[in-house]
DRENKE-919472 format. One record per residue (C-alpha): x negated, z, y; residue in one letter. Coordinates in pm, whole numbers, padded with zeros to 5 digits, always signed. Layout:
residues N
XZYa/...
//
This chain:
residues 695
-05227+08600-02357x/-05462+08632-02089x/-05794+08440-02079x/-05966+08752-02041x/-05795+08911-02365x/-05836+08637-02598x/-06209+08525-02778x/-06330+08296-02531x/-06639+08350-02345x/-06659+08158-02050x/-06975+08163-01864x/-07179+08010-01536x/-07540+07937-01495x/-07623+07766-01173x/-07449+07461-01189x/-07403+07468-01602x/-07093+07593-01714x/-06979+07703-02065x/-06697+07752-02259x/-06719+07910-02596x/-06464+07981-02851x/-06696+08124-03128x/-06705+07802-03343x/-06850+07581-03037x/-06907+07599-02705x/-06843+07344-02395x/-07109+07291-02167x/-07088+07095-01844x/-07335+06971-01603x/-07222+07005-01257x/-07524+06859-01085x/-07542+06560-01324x/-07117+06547-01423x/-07209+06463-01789x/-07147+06761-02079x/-07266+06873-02425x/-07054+06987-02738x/-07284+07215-02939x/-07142+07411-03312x/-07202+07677-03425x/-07404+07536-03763x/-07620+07347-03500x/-07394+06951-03504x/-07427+06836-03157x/-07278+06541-02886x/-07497+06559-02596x/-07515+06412-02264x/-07191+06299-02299x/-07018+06065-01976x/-06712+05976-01922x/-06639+05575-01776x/-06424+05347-01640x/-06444+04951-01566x/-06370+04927-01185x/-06343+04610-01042x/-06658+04437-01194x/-06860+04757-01240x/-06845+05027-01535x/-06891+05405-01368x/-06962+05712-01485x/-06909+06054-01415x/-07270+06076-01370x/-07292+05817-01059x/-07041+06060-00870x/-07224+06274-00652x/-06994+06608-00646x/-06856+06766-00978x/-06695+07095-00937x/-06463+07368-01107x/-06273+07511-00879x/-06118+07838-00971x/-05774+07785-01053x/-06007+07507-01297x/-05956+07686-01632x/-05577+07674-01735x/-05422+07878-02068x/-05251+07620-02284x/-05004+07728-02589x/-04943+07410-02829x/-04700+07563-03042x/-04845+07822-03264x/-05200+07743-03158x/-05341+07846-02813x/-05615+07741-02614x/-05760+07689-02273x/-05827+07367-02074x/-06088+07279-01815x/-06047+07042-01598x/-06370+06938-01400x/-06330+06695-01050x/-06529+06391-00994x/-06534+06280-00669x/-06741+05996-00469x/-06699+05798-00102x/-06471+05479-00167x/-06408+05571-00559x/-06096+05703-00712x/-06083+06102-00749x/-06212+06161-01129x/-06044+06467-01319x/-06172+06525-01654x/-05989+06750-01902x/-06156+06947-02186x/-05898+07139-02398x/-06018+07393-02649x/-05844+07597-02926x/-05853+07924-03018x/-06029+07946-03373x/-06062+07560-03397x/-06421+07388-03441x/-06205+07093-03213x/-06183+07020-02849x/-05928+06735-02683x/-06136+06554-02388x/-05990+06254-02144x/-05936+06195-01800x/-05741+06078-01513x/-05809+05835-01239x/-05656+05891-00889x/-05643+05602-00625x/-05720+05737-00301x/-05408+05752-00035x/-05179+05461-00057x/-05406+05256-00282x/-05344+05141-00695x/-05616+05106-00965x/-05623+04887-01276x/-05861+04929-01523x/-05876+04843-01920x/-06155+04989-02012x/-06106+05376-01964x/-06433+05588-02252x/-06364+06022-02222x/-06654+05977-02441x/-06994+05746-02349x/-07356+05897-02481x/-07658+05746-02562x/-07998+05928-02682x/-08337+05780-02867x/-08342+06140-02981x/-07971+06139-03120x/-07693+06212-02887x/-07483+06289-03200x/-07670+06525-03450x/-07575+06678-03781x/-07662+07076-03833x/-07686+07201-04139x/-07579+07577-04116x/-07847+07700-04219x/-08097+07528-04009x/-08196+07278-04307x/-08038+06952-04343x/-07892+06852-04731x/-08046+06694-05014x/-08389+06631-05170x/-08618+06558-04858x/-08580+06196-04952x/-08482+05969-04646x/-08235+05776-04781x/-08019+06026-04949x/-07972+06178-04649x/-07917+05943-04386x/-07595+05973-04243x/-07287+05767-04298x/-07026+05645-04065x/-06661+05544-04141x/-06492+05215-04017x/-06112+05276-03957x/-05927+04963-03928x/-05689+04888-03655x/-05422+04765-03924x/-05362+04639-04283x/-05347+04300-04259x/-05602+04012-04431x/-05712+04262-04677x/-05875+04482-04425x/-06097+04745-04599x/-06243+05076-04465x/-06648+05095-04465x/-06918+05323-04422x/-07223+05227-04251x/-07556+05419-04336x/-07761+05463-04068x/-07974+05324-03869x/-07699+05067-03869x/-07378+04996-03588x/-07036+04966-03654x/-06687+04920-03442x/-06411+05170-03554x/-06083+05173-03436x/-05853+05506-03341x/-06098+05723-03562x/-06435+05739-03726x/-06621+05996-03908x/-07029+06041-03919x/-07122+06245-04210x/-07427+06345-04446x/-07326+06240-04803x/-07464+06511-05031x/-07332+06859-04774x/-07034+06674-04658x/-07111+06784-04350x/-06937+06571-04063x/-06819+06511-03712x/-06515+06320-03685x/-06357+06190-03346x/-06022+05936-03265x/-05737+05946-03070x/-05477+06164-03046x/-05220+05972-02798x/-05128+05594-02896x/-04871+05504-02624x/-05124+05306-02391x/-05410+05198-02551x/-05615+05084-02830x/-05936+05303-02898x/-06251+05127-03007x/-06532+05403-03147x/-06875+05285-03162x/-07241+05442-03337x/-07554+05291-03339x/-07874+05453-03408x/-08234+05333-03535x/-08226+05662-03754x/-08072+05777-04022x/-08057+06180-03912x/-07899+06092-03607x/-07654+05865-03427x/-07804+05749-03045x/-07531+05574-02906x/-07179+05695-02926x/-06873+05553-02717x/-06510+05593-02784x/-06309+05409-02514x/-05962+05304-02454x/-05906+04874-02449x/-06055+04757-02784x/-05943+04381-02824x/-06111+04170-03088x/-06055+03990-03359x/-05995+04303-03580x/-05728+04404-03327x/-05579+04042-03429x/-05546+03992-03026x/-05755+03664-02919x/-05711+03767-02553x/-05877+04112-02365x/-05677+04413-02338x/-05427+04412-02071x/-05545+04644-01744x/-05327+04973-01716x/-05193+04994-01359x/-05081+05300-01090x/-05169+05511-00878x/-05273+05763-01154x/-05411+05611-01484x/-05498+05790-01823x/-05774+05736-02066x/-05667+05816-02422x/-05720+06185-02543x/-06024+06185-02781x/-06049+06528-03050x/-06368+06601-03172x/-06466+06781-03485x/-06682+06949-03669x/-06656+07079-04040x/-06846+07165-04322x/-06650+06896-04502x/-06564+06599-04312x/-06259+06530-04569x/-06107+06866-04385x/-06205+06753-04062x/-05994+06383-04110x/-05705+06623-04242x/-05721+06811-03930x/-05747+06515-03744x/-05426+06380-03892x/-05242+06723-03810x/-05395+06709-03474x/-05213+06399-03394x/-04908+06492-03581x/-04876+06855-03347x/-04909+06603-03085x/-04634+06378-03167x/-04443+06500-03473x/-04424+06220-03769x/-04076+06108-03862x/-03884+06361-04076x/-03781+06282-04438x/-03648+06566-04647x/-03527+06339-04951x/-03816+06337-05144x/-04030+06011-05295x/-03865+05725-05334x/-03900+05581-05699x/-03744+05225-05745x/-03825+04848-05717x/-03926+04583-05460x/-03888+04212-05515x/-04190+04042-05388x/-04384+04079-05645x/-04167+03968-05929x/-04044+03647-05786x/-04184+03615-05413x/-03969+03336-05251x/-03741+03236-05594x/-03555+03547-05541x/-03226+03547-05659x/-02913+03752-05805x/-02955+03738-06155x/-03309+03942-06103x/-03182+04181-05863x/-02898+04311-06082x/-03089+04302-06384x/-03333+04501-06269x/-03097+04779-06148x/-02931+04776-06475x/-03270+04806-06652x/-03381+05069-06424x/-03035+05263-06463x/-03196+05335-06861x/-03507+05446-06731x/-03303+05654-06484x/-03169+05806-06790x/-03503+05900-06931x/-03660+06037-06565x/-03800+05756-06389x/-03609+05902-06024x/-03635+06172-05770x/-03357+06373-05737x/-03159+06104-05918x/-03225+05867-05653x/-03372+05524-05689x/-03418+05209-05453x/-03372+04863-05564x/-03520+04698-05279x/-03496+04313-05153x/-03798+04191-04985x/-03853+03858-04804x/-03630+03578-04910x/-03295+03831-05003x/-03166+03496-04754x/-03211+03327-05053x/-02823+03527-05171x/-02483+03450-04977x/-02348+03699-04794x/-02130+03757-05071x/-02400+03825-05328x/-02584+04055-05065x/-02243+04265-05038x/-02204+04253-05413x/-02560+04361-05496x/-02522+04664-05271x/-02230+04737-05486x/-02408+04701-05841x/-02672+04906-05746x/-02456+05204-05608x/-02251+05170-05953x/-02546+05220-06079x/-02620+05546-05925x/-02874+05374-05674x/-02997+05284-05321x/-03024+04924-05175x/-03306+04849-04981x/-03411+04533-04756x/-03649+04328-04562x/-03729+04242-04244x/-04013+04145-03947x/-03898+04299-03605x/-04167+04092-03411x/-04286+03723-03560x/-04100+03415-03569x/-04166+03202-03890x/-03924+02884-03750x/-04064+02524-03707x/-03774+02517-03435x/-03848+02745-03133x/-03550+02580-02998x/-03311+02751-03197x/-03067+03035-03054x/-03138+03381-03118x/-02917+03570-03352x/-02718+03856-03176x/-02723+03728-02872x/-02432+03519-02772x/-02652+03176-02751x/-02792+03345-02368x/-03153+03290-02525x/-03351+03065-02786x/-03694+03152-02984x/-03846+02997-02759x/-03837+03222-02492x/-03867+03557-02713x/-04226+03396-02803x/-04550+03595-02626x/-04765+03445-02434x/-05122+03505-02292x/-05149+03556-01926x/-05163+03156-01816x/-04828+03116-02006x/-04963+02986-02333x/-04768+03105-02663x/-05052+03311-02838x/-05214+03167-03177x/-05020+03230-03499x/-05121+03499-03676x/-05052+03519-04034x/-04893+03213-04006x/-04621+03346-03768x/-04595+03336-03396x/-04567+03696-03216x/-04207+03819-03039x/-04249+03967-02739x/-04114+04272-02805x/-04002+04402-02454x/-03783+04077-02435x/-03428+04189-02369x/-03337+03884-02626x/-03521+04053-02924x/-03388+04404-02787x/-03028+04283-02903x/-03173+04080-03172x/-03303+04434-03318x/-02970+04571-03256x/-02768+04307-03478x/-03007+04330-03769x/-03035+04659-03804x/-02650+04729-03741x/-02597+04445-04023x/-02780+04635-04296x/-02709+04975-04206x/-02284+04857-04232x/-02376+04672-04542x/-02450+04981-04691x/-02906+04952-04716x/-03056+05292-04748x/-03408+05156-04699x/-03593+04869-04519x/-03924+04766-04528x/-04019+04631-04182x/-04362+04370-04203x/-04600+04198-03981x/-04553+04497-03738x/-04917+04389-03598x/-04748+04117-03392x/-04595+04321-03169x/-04886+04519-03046x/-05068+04180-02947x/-05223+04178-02616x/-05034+03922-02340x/-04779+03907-02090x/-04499+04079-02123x/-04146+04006-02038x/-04124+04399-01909x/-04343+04452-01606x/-04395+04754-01663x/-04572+04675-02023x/-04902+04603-01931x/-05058+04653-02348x/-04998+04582-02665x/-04938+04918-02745x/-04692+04987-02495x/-04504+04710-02605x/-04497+04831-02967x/-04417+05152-02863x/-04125+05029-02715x/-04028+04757-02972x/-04033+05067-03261x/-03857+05316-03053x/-03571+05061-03033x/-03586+05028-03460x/-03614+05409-03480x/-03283+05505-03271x/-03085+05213-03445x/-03173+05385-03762x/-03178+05783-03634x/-02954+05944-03901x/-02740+06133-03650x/-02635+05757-03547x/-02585+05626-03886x/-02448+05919-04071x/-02721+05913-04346x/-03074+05885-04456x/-03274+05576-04434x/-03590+05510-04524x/-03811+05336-04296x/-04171+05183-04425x/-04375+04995-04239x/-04597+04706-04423x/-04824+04497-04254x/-04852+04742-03959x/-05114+04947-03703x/-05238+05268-03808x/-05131+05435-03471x/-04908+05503-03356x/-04712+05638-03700x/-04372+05795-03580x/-04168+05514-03605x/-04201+05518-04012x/-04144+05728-04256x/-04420+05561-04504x/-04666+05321-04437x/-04847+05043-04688x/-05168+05206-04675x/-05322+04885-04756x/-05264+04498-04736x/-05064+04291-05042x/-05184+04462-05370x/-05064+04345-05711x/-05149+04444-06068x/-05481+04376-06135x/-05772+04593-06120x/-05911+04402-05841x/-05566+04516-05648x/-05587+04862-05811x/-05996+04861-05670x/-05902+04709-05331x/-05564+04957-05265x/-05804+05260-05337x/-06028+05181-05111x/-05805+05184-04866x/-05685+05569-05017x/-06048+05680-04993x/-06048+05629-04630x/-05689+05702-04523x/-05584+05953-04753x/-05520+06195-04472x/-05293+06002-04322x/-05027+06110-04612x/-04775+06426-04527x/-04953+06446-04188x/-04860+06103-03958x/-04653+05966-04232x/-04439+06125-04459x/-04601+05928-04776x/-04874+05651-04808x/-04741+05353-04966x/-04956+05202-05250x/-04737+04849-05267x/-04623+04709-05550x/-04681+04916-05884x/-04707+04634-06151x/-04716+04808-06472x/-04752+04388-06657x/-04736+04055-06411x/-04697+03979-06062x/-04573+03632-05956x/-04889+03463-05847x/-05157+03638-06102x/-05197+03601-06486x/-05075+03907-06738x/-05290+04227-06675x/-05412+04398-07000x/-05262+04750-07084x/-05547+04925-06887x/-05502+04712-06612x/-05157+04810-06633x/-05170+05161-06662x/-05457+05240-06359x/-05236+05044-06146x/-04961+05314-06264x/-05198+05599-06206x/-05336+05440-05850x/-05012+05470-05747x/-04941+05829-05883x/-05215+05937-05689x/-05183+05700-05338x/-04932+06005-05227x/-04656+05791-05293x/-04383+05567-05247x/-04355+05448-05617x/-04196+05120-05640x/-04268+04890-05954x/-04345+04510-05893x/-04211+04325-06247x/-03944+04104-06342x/-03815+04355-06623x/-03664+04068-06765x/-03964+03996-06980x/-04025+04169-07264x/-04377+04314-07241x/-04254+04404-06874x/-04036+04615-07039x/-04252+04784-07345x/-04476+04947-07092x/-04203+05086-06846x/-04065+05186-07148x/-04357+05376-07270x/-04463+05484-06952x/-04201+05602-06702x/-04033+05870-06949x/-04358+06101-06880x/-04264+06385-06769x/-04593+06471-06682x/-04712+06212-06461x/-04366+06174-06315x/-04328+06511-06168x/-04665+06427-06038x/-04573+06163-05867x/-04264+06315-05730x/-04467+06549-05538x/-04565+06293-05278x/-04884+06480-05248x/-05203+06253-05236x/-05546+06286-05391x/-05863+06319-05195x/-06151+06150-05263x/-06431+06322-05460x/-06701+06116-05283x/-06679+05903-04989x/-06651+05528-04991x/-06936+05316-05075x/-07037+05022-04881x/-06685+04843-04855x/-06608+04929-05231x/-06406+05268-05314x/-06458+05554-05513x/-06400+05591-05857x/-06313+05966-05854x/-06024+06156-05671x/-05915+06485-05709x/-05552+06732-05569x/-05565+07061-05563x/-05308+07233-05737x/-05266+07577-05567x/-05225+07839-05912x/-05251+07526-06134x/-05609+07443-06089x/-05638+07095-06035x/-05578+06696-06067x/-05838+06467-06129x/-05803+06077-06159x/-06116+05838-06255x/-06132+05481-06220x/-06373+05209-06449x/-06330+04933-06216x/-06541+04695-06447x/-06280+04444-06635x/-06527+04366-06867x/-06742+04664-06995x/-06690+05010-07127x/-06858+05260-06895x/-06901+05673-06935x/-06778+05829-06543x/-06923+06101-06432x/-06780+06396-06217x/-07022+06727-06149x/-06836+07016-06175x/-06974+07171-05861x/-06832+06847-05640x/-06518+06922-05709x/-06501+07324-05654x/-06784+07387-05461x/-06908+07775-05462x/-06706+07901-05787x/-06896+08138-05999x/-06821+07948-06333x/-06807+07584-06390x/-06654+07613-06689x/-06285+07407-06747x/-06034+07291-06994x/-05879+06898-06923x/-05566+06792-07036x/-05513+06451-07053x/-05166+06377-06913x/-05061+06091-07067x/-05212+06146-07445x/-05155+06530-07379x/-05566+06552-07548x/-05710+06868-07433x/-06079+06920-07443x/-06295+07243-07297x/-06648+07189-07123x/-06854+07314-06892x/-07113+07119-06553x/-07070+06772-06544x/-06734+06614-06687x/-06790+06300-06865x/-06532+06120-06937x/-06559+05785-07125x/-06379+05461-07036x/-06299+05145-07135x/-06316+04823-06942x/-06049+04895-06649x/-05944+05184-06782x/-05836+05512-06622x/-05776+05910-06676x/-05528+06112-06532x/-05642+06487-06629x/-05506+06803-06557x/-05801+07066-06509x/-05801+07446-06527x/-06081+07657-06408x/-06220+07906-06702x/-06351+08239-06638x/
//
């Protein structure tokens, strides 16, 4: 492909020069070095900067006083199967560091890539953390919504229209939720955000696509609702929802690199968080599984720390009979210890691994890479030949003081060569005990901001990065000789190829107030599933009682079921099957076929609507491709009956008919209607319906 032979117009007026690929076009000021993004339908980001902290001053592009494109400026670029072009533009100023900023652009893609570079002039090295491809501000909206038609959605009225804005969280810990923000309002996102109009849909969405360096803050603010006036997505968020309680560390060299921010817009900001997700994944590929869902059992919340052997075995042999009558994937199913298996002697460990493979099944196990839960920091580190104690693996901030505990744990350093071989003998111990699966917590503490024992780790993220890569060769199946499953619990959203499944939310349980909290979480990271992780993990499916809360009802019981079912999933039940009502409902529900094979998909639903406030939506729908569709509703009232309603037209926007036929998948009920669907409920009750578009 030539430039010339492919769609792209590219185009100079005077010192403005464009770049248009038919769904948007770039266009950069080279007499005032900032640029506008303008769609097709009209959406805008205009008079857009890029920054960078230098010493105790924050530049722009816009304070250099020569921006040019020189003409070997415009490059082709071939990402796999998708091509593009990519423009880099020069910045450069007396006495400041030589400025190249990169816009990439795809052939039939309403996206574009921008970042930058920093070069020190001869001889000399910068440090910066605080590097923003993306810094705007407008009292007449430097981020604006079209419509497509030149109107903007809804009823005229104000309010229904203003547009909405989606917090990301960093991680999953303390219960985190996601959150939209109407505007005029602010919020803090972290590695993406989404600003949309409610009743079109219609959204721009914008993160990072490259998670080795640094941690991306996104902020909106506006006095308006139909617009968004300040915009800034910047590389060296540090805060308290980044758990670090020190600032990001400065990125050194002779060359430094802001993070690559992808902009989007679609007629349906649900498709442009998908594409988001596969944007990051064609970046850096997820981790590969090929064995399907895994179906099983974790411990934690059936006994938490009085873990023992008589539960673990029991529950394989109880979940060998509902093996028998479907409750697997392929015939495989993990009985999985979490925190406290320690509480079993080597012995038992070796001997469980051996009842549950008689059994037909997988062992799984527990572990935390990167926090120290000792009262004795003294104490020699396991694996490594006495040469180091705890007490030098711990990180500190940048005077030498051991950072706060978080979560009740102090953090590892994990660049320390001590926890490198402590890694090593862990992992080694549970793949040659014969574990198939571990789930690795409290990831957060190793992408803490502080000093580093590497010096070339100057962030968090690049000591993660480096602390995962470590757990992901241990475990690389053309090491071990097998499969084994990888899921990452209390853990950063980014970077996501170091697991094969992540918890998509913090601890949730059984009851409805779990089932409520763990779909928020779905409503805003649904994407997330097949695209940077193999399968969004719901947590612990408990069909009767967790440890620590009282007996849920039976509706309680079953949404949790069908929360699960729809999360994407890794479906692992949470009860001690040793009591008896435990029992009756695993009995009555696993053997459907039905909502089984449903689950075995590992495909998740999407949200009908988007989140409200920090609460989630009640309604999520999958798209079955010849089959129609999936739709689950939620009452998320424990108390009262309540009649949910889903308009036809939300759910298959632009069909001639809205006409259907629901089958109810676990009564089998089937029912024919037409417009709205109205389903009633009672108090925490749930549907799981099949639906089939009539002619």
């Amino acid at each position: 492909m030539t430039i010339e032979q492919s769609q792209w117009r590219t185009t100079s007026d005077g010192a403005l020069l464009k770049v248009d690929n038919g769904l948007m076009e770039l266009q950069v000021d080279l007499a005032a070095g900032t640029y506008d993004l303008v769609w097709r339908d009209g959406s805008a980001l205009t008079g857009v900067s890029a920054a960078y902290r230098f010493g105790d001053d924050v530049l722009r592009t816009s304070d250099y006083g020569i921006h040019t494109a020189g003409g070997d400026a415009i490059q082709e670029v071939n990402d796999g199967a998708v091509r593009g072009i990519r423009l880099t533009v020069r910045h450069e100023a007396p006495e400041l560091p030589l400025l190249k900023q990169h816009f990439t652009l795809y052939e039939e893609r309403p996206s574009i890539v921008v970042g930058f570079e920093l070069e020190a002039q001869a001889g000399g090295m910068l440090e910066s953390n605080y590097l923003a491809p993306v810094l705007a501000a407008s009292a007449l909206g430097a981020l604006r919504l079209g419509s497509g038609d030149g109107e903007r959605a809804g009823d005229g009225n104000e309010a229904a229209t203003a547009l909405l804005a989606l917090r990301v969280p960093f991680d999953n810990d303390k219960w985190v939720r996601y959150e939209t923000t109407a505007m005029p309002g602010a919020l803090e996102s972290y590695e993406a955000t989404a600003v949309y109009e409610p009743v079109s849909r219609r959204g721009m969405v914008m993160g990072s696509v490259r998670h080795d360096t640094w941690k991306t803050g996104l902020k909106l603010a506006s006095g308006s609702g139909a617009h968004v006036e300040a915009v800034e997505a910047y590389g060296g968020a540090a805060g308290e929802l980044t758990r670090d309680s020190i600032a990001h560390g400065a990125v050194t060299g002779a060359t430094i690199a802001s993070p690559d921010i992808w902009i989007g817009v679609y007629g349906d900001y649900r498709r442009g968080l998908e594409a988001f997700g596969q944007a990051n994944a064609a970046t850096v590929p997820a981790l590969a599984w090929e064995q399907g869902v895994p179906f099983g059992w974790n411990s934690w919340s059936a006994a938490a720390n009085k873990l023992d052997y008589d539960l673990y075995v029991k529950t394989s042999d109880f979940l060998r009979g509902m093996q028998d009558r479907g409750f697997h994937n392929n015939g495989d199913v993990y009985i999985n210890f979490d925190s406290f298996w320690t509480n079993l002697t080597p012995e038992q460990l070796r001997q469980s691994v051996a009842h549950v493979n008689r059994n037909g099944q997988k062992a799984g196990i527990y572990w935390t890479p990167f926090a120290f839960w000792g009262k004795d920091a003294s104490r020699k580190v396991e694996g490594t030949d006495g040469r180091y104690a705890y007490d030098e693996l711990l990180l500190r901030d940048r005077e030498g003081n051991v950072l706060p505990e978080l979560d009740g744990g102090l953090a590892i350093d994990p660049t320390h060569p001590g926890n490198l071989l402590r890694t090593e003998y862990h992992l080694n111990r549970f793949v040659d005990w014969g574990f198939d699966y571990v789930k690795l917590d409290f990831l957060g503490h190793g992408a803490l901001e502080g000093k580093h024992h590497d010096p070339s780790v100057h962030t968090g993220m690049q000591a993660y990065n480096l602390g995962m890569d470590c757990v992901r060769k241990l475990l690389a199946p053309e090491r071990i000789g097998r499969p084994f499953h990888v899921n990452l619990s209390i853990a950063p959203l980014f970077p996501y190829q170091y697991g094969h499944s992540r918890r998509i939310s913090c601890d949730a349980f059984g009851t409805l107030s779990d089932t409520e909290y763990m779909l928020n979480s779905l409503g805003g990271a649904w994407w997330a599933n097949d695209a940077i992780y193999r399968f969004n993990d719901p947590d612990h499916t408990v069909l009767y009682k967790s440890y620590n809360q009282d007996a849920t009802s039976y509706h309680e019981g079953r949404s949790r079921l069908n929360a699960s079912v729809v999360s994407g999933t890794v479906l692992l039940l949470g009860d001690d099957f040793r009591k008896e009502e435990a029992r009756e409902r695993a009995s009555e529900w696993l053997p459907n076929d039905k909502v089984m094979a449903l689950a075995r998909r590992g495909q998740t639903f999407v949200p009908v609507e988007g989140i409200p406030g920090a609460g989630s939506t009640d309604a999520f729908v999958l798209e079955s491709h010849g089959e129609g569709m999936y739709l689950a509703v939620f009452n998320f009232d424990p108390v009262s009956p309540a009649v949910k309603s889903v308009p036809a037209e939300r759910l298959a926007a632009g069909r001639g008919s809205s006409r259907y036929r629901l089958e109810d998948l676990w009564s089998g009920a089937a029912t024919e209607g037409a417009g709205t669907i109205e389903l009633p409920l009672a108090a925490g009750e749930s549907a799981l319906l099949k639906l089939t578009w009539l002619a």
